[in-house]
FIKOLZA-1660 file (N, C-alpha, C; in steps of 0.1 Angstrom, whole numbers, plus 5000, padded with zeros to 4 digits):
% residues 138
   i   px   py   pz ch aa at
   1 5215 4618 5137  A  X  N
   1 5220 4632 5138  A  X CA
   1 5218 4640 5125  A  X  C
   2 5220 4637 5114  A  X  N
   2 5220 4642 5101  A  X CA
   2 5202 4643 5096  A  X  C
   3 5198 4640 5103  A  X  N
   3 5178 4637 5100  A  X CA
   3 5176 4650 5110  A  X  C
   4 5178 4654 5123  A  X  N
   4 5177 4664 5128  A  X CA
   4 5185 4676 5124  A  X  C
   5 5197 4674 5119  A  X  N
   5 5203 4684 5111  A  X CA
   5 5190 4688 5100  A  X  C
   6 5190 4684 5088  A  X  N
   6 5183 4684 5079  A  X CA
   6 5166 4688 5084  A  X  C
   7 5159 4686 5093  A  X  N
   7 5148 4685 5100  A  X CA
   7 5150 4707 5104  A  X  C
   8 5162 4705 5112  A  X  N
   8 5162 4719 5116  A  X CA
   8 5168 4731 5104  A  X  C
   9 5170 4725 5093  A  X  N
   9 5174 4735 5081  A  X CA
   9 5163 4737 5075  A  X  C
  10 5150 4726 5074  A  X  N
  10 5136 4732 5069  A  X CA
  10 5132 4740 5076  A  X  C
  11 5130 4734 5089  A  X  N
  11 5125 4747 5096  A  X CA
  11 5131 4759 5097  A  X  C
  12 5144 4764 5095  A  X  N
  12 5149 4774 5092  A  X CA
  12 5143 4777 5078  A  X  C
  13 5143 4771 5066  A  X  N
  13 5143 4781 5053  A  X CA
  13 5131 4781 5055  A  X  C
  14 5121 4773 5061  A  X  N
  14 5103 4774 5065  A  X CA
  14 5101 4789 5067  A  X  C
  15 5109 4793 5079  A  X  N
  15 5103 4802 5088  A  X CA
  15 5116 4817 5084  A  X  C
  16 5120 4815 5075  A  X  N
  16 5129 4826 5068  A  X CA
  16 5118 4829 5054  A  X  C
  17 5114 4822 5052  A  X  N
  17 5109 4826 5041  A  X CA
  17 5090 4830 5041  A  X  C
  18 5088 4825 5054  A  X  N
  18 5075 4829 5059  A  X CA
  18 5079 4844 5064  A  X  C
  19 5088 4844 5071  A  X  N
  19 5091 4859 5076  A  X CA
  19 5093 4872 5064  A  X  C
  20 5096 4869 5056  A  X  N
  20 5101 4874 5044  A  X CA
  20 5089 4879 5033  A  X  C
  21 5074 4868 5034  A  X  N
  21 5063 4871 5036  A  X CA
  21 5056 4880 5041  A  X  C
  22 5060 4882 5059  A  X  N
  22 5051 4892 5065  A  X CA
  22 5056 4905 5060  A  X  C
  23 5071 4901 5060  A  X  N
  23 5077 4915 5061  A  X CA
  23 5072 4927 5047  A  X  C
  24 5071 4920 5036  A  X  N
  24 5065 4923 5021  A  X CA
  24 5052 4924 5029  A  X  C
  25 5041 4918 5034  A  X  N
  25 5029 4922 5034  A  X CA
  25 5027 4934 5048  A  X  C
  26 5035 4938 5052  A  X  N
  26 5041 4950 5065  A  X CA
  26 5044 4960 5057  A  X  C
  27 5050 4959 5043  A  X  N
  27 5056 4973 5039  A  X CA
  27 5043 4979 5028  A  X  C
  28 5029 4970 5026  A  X  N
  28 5019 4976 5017  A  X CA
  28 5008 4977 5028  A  X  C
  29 5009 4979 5039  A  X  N
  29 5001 4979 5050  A  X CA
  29 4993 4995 5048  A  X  C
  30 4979 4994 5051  A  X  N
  30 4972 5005 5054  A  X CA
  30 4976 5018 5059  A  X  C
  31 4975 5030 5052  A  X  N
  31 4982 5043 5061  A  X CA
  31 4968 5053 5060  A  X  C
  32 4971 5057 5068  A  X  N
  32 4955 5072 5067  A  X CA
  32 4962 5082 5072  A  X  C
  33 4956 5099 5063  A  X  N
  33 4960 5107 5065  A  X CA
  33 4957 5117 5065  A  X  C
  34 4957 5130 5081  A  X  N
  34 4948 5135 5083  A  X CA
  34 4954 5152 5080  A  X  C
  35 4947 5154 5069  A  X  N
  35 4957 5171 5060  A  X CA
  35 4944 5183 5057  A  X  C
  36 4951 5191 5057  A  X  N
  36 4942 5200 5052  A  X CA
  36 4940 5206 5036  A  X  C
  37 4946 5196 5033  A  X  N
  37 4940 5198 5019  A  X CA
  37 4927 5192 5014  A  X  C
  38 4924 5199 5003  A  X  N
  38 4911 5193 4997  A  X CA
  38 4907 5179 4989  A  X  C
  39 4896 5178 4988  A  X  N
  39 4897 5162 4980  A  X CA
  39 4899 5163 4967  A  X  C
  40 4900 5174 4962  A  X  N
  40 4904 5174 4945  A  X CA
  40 4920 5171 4946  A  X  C
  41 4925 5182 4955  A  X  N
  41 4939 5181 4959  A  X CA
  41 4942 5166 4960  A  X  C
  42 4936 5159 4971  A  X  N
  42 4941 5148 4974  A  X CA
  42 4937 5135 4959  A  X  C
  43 4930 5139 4954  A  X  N
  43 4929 5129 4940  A  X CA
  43 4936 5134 4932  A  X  C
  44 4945 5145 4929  A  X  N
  44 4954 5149 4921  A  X CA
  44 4967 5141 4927  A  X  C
  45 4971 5142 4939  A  X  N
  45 4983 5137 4942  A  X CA
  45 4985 5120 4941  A  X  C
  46 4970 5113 4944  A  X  N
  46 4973 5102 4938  A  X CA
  46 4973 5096 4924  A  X  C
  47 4963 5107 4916  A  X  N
  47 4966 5103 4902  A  X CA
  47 4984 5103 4898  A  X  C
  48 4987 5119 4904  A  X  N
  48 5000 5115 4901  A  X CA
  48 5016 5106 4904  A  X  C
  49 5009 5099 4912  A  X  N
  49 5018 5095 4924  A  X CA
  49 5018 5079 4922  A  X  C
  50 5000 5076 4921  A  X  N
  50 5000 5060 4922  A  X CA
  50 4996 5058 4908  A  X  C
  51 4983 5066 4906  A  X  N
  51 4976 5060 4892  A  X CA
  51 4986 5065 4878  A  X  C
  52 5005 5063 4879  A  X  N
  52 5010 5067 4867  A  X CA
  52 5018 5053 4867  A  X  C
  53 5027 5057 4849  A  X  N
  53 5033 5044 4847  A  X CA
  53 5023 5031 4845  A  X  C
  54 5015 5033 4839  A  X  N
  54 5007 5027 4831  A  X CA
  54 4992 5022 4837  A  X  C
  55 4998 5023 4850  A  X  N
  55 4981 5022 4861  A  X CA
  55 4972 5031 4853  A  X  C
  56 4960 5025 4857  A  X  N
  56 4943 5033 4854  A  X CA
  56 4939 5036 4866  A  X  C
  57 4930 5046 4869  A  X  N
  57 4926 5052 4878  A  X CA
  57 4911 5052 4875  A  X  C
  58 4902 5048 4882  A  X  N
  58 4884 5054 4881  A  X CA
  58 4878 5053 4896  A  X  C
  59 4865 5056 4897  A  X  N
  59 4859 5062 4907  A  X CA
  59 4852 5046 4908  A  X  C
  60 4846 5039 4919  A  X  N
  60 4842 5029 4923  A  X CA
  60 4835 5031 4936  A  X  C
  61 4822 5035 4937  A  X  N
  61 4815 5034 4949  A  X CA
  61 4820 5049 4953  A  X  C
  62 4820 5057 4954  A  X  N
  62 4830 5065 4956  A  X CA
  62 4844 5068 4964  A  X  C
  63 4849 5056 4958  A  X  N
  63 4863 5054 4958  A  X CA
  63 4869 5059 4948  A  X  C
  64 4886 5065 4950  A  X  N
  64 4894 5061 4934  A  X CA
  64 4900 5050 4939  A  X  C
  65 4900 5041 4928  A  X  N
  65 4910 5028 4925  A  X CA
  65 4918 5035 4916  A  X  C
  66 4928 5028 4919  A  X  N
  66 4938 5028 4905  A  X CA
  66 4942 5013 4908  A  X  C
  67 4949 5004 4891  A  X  N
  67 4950 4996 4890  A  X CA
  67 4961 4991 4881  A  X  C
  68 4969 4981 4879  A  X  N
  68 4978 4977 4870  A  X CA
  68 4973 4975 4859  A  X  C
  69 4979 4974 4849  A  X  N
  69 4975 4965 4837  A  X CA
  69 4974 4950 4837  A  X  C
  70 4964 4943 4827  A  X  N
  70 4960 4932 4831  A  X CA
  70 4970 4923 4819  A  X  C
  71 4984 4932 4814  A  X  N
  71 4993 4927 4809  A  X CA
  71 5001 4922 4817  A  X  C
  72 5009 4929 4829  A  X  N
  72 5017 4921 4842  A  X CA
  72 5011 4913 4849  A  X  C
  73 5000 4908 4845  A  X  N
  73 4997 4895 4856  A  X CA
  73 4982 4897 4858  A  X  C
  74 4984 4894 4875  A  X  N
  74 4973 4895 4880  A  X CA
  74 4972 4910 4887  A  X  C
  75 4961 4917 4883  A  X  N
  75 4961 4929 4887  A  X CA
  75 4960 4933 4901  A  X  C
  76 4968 4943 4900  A  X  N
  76 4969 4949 4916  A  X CA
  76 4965 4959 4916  A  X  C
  77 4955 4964 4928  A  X  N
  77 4948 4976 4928  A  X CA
  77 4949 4984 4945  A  X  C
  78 4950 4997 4945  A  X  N
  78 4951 5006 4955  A  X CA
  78 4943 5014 4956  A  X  C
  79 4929 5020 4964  A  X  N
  79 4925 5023 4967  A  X CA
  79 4922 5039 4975  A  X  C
  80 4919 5046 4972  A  X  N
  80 4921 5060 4982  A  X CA
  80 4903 5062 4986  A  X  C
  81 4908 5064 4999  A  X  N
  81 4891 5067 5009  A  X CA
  81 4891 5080 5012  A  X  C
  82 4886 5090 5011  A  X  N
  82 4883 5102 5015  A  X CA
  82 4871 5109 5019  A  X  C
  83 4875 5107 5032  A  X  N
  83 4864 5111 5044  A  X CA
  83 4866 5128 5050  A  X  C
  84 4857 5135 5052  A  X  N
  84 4859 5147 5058  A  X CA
  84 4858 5148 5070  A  X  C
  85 4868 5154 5080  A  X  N
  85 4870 5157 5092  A  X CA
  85 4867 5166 5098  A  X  C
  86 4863 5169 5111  A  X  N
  86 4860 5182 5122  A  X CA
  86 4869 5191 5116  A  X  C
  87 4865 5200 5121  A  X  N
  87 4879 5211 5117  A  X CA
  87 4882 5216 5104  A  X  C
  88 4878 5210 5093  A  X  N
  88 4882 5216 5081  A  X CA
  88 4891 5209 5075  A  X  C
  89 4895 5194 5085  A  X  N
  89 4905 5186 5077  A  X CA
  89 4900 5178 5068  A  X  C
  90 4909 5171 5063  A  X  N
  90 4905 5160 5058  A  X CA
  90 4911 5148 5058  A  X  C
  91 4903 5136 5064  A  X  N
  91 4910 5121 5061  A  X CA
  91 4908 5112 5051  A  X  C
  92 4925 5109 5047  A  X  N
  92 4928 5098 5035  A  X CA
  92 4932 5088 5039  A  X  C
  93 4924 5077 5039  A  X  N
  93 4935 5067 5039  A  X CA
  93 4933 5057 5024  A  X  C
  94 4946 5052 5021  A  X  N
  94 4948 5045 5015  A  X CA
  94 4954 5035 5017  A  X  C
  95 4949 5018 5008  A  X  N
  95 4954 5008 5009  A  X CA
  95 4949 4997 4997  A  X  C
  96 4957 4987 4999  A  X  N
  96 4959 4978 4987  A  X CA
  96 4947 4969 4986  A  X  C
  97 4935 4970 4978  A  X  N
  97 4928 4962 4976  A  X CA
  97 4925 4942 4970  A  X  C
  98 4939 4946 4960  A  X  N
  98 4943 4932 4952  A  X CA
  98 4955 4933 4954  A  X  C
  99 4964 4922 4959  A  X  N
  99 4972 4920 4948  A  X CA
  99 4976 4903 4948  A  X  C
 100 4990 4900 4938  A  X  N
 100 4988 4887 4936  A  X CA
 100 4996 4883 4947  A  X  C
 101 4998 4869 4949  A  X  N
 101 5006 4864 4956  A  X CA
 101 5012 4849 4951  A  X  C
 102 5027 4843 4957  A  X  N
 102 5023 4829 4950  A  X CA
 102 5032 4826 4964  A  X  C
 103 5024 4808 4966  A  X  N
 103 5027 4804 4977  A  X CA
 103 5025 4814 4992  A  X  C
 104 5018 4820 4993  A  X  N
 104 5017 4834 5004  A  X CA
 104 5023 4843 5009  A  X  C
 105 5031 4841 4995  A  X  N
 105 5041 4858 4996  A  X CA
 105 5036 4865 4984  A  X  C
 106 5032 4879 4988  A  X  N
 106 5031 4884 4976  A  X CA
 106 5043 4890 4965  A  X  C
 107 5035 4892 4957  A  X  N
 107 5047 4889 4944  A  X CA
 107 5044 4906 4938  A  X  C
 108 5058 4909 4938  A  X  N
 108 5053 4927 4929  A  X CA
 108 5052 4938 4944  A  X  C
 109 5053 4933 4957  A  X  N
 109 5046 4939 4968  A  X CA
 109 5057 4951 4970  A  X  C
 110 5069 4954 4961  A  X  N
 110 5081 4965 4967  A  X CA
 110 5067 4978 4955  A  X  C
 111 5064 4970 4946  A  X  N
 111 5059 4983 4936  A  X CA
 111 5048 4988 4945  A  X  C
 112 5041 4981 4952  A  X  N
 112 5029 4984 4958  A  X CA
 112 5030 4993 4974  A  X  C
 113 5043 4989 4976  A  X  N
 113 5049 4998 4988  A  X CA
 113 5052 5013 4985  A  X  C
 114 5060 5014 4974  A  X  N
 114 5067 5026 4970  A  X CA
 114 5055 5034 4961  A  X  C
 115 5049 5029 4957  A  X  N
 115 5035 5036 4954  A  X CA
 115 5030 5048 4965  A  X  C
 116 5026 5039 4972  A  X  N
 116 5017 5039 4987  A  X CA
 116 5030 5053 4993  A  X  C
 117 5042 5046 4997  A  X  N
 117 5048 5058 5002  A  X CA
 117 5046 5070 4995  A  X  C
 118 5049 5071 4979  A  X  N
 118 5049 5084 4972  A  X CA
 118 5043 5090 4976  A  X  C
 119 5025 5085 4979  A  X  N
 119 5013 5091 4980  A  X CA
 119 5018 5101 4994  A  X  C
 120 5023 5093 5005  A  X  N
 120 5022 5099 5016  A  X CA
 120 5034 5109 5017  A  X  C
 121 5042 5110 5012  A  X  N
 121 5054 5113 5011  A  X CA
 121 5051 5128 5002  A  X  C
 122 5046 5130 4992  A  X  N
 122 5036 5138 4988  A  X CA
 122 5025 5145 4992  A  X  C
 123 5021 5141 5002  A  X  N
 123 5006 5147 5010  A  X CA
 123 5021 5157 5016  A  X  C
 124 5026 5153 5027  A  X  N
 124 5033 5156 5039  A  X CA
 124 5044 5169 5034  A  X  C
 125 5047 5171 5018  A  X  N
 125 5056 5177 5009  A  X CA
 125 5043 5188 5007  A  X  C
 126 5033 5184 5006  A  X  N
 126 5024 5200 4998  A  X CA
 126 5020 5202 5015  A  X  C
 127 5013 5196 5024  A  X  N
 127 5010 5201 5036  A  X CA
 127 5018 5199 5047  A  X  C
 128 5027 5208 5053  A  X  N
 128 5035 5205 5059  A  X CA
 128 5028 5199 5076  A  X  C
 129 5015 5203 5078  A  X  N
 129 5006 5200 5090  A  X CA
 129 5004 5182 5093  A  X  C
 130 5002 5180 5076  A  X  N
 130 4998 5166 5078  A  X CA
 130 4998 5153 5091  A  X  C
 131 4994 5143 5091  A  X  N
 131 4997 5136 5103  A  X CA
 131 4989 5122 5099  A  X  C
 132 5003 5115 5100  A  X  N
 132 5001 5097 5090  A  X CA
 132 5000 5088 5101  A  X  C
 133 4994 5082 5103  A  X  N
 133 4987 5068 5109  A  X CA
 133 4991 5058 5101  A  X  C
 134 5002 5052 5100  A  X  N
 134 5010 5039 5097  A  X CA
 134 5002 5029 5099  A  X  C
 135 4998 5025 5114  A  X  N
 135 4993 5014 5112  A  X CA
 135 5004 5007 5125  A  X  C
 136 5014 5014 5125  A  X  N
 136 5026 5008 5134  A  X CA
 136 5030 5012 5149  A  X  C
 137 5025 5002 5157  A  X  N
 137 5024 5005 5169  A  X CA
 137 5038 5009 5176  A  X  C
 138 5038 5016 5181  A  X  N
 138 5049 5025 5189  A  X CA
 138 5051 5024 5206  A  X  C
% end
């Protein structure tokens, strides 16, 4: 009785702490975002939104990355894509290219969320039209 006890409390902190996992890698999940602002616009608001507080920011392929310092660890880096759309819009999406993890939870994943929100949270504040693709099925 006490072996199945003990048997069914692993599998509880197993699968609490796996869940606890997704849930951190659900809140740095991919968002795109379809605005009418311009791409200078849109690389200003991530300079100031993601690439501050001691992140670096550069152009890669023609991407911006921005990235942590390689003082906190293992570097985490975010990504902004900007594609032009019909109509005069424009689509951004952004998402997390690195980051660290230990045992398959990522580690640092709330800074990498609240980043990511600012960004969008900020697009939707200067263009009130905007229109965000979460990623989250409805």
């Amino acid at each position: 009785m006490r072996s199945a006890f003990g048997f069914v409390m692993l599998v509880a902190i197993f699968a609490a702490y796996w869940g606890y996992g997704r849930l951190l890698i659900n809140g740095f999940r991919p968002r795109t975002v379809v605005t009418s602002l311009g791409e200078a616009e849109l690389r200003q608001i991530f300079e100031r939104t993601v690439a501050s507080s001691g992140w670096k920011s550069g152009e890669r392929e023609g991407k911006l990355v921005a990235q942590s310092p390689l003082v906190t660890g293992i570097r985490q880096q975010i990504v902004l894509i900007i594609e032009p759309e019909l109509g005069g819009r424009t689509k951004a999406q952004i998402r997390v290219l690195r980051y660290s993890h230990r045992y398959g939870t990522p580690t640092k994943a709330h800074t990498l969320r609240l980043r990511i929100n600012s960004f969008v949270s900020a697009v939707q504040k200067t263009d009130t039209t905007a229109t965000i693709d979460d990623g989250v099925m409805r």
